[in-house]
N, C-alpha and C positions, 0 to 999 in steps of 0.2 A: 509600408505596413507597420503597425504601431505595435507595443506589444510581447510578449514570450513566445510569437509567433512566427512562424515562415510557411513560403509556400513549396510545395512537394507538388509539382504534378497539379492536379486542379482545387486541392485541399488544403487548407489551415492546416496547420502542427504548430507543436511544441520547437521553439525553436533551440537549436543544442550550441549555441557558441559560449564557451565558456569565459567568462571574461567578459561578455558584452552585455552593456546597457543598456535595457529599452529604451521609448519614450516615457514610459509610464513610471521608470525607476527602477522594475525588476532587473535583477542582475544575475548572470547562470555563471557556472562553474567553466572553464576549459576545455571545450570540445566531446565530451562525454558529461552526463551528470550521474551523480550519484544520489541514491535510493536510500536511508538507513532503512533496512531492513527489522521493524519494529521499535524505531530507534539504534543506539549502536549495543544491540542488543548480544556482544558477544562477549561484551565487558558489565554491563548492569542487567539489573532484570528488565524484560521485554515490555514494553509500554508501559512506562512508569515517566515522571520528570526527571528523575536521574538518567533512563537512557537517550533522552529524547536531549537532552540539556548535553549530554558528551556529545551525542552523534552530532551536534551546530557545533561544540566547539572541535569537532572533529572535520570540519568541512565541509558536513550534508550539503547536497544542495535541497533535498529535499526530505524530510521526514516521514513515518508512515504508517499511520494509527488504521489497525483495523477498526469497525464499528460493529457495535451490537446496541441493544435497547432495552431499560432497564422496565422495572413494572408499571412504572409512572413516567412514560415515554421520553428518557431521555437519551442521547446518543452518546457509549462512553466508549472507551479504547482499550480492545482485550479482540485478542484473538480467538478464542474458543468460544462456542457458543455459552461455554457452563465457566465454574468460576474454579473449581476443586486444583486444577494445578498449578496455576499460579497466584493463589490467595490460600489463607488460612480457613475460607467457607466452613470445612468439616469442622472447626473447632470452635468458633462464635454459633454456626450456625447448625449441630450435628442432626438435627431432625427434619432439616429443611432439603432432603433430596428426595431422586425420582428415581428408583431400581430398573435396570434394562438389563436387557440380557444382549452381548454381541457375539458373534462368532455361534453363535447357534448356540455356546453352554456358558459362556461366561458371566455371570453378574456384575453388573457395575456400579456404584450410585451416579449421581449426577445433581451437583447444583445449579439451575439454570439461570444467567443473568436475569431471565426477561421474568423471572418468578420471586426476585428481590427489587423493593425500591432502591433508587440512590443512594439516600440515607442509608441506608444497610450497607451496600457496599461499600461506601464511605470506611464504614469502620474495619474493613479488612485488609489485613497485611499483605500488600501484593509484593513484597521486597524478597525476604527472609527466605523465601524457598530459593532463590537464586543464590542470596549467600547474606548472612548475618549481619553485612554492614549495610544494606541495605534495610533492615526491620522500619517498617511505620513507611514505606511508600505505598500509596494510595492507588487504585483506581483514577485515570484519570477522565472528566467529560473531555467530548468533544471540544467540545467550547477553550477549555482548558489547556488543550493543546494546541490549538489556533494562537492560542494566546503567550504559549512559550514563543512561536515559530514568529510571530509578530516582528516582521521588518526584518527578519534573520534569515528564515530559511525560507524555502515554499514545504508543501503541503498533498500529502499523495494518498484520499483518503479512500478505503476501501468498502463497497457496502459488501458485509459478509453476509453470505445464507439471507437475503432478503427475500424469498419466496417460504421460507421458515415463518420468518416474524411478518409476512402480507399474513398467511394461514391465522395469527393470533390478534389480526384486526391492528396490525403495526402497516403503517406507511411509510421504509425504509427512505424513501428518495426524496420525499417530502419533506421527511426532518433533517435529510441532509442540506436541503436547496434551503430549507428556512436556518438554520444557524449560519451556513456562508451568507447566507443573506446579511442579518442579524451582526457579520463582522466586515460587512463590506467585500466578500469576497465572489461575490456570488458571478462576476465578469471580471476579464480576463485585463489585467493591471488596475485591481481592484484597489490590495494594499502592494504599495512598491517596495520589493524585497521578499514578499510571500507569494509567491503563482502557485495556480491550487491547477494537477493534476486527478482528476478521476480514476477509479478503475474497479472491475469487479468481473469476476467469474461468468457473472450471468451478464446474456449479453441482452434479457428481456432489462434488466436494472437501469444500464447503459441506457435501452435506447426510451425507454421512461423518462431518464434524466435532460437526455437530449433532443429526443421528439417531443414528448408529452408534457414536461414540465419548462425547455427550452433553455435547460443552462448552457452556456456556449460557451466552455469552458473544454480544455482538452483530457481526452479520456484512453484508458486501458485497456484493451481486454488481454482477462488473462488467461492461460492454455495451460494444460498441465498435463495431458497423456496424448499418446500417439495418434491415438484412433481417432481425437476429436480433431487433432492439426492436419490429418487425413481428407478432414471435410472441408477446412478452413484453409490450408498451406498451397490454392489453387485460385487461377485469375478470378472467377467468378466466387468464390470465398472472400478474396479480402475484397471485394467490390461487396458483397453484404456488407462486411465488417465497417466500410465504409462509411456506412449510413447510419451508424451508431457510435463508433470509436474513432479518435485521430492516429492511433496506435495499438500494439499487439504486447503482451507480455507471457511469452512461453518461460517455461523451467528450462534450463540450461541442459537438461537430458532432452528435450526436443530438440531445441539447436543443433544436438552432436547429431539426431536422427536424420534432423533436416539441414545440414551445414547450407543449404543454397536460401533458406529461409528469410534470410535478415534483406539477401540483395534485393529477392523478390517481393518483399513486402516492401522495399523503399520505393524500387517501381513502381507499385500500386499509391504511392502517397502515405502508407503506413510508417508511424516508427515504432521500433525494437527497445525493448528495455527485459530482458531475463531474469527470472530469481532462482533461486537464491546462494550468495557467494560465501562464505566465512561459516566461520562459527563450529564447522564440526572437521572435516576433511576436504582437502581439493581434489577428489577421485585421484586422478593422472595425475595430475601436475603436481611438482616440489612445493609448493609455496600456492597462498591463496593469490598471489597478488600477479604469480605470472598465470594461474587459473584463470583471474579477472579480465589481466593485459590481454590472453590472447581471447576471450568471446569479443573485446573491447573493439581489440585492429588487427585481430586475424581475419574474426567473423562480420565484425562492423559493424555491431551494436549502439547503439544510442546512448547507451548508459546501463545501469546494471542494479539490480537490488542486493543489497550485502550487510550482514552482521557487523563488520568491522570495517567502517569507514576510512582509517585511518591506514588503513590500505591500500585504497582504493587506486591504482595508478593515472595519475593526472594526465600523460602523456605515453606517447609512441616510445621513450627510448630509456 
């Protein structure tokens, strides 16, 4: 088998040896890979070139742009669907938001990506709210970020809320498959040095991606509360799961609920990848990095999503 692949059971994956070299030229990290979580977003601001640029030279094996879609359809990398907290939005743009109420009393405004073109977000400071030294980092495309990662890292990208922007006449998976296209990525040891991982919450995105439009490329899904790993953390759950994803990515608070979770999802052919590690507190544990160590090789995770890369523990000892 050629490839960032192995076989599990009767399924493709993501293959996890760290250190080894495809056919194709891809190269993985040692025995677990690492995720930058928005890049090494615990030292720069979150998807921007500067965290994206520390978290390769920090080790990433893989980087991790969420996606959203601007007004004139393109795919850029920003976590939230609106732009107000980490951009300067309110101050270029202060008449360009949408008042909601949440919590039943509260107002909030809201500047929403998919209601500015490009060129407008172009001009916003996505630095400066993290901290001064970063002032004038941009918004970055998709595209853009493919192009840091180029021959460096591989590529873990996210459709966010794409049932959001289907509702606004957007085709989230479609403009995903046509820019992997568009950089050669769209098959698996497309470019050698960058393996493009999938993943997304919804698991209708997934199997779009992978039934409907036919990338064949390895995917995520991610889990984030009890009740839904309730449905899914069962033989016939990840046998769905199957049919749409090569792999599962629960929050690290699931793991604790479901500690038997990781064995029985490799059972099934599934692999484990958890977020997210760094960046604020490791609950329990002294230190993020024996946090990490043990979901790594207590629990036997695959790899792990983390704000600070440069933690990440490479090994058992």
């Amino acid at each position: 088998m050629t490839g960032p692949f192995r076989a599990i059971g009767a399924y493709t994956v993501l293959a996890l040896c760290v250190g080894c070299a495809s056919d194709s030229g891809d190269t993985m990290s040692s025995g677990r890979i690492l995720v930058a979580h928005r890049g090494a977003s615990a030292y720069a601001p979150e998807h921007t070139r500067a965290a994206y640029e520390l978290a390769i030279e920090q080790g990433a094996d893989y980087i991790e742009p969420d996606l959203q879609i601007t007004s004139d359809g393109v795919l850029i990398a920003l976590h939230d669907l609106s732009l107000e907290r980490t951009t300067n939005v309110a101050e270029v743009f202060p008449d360009r938001f949408r008042e909601e109420v949440i919590r039943g009393t509260m107002l909030v405004r809201r500047w929403y990506a998919s209601e500015f073109t490009l060129a407008e977000i172009k001009q916003l400071d996505a630095g400066s709210w993290f901290d001064p030294r970063f002032a004038g980092e941009r918004v970055p495309t998709f595209a853009e970020v493919i192009e840091i990662a180029r021959g460096r890292a591989g590529i873990f990208p996210e459709t966010k809320a794409p049932e959001v922007y289907g509702d606004q006449g957007f085709d989230m998976e479609r403009l995903v498959q046509a820019e992997l296209q568009r950089h050669g990525l769209d098959v698996p040891g497309g470019v050698p040095g960058t393996p493009v991982l999938l993943q997304s919450f919804s698991a209708e995105s997934l199997r779009i991606m992978r039934q409907d439009l036919g990338i064949d490329l390895p995917s995520t899904f991610l889990m984030g509360t009890d009740t839904d790993e309730r449905v899914w953390f069962t033989p016939e759950g990840f046998e769905r799961i199957k049919e749409f994803a090569t792999g599962i990515g629960p929050s690290k608070n699931v793991l604790v609920a479901f500690p038997d979770a990781v064995a029985k999802a490799h059972a099934a052919g599934l692999t484990v990848i958890p977020y997210t590690f760094g960046g604020g507190d490791a609950d329990s544990f002294p230190t993020f990095q024996e946090e990490m160590w043990h979901f790594l090789y207590t629990f036997g995770a695959d790899g792990l999503f983390t704000n600070n890369p440069d933690l990440f523990p490479r090994d058992e000892s």
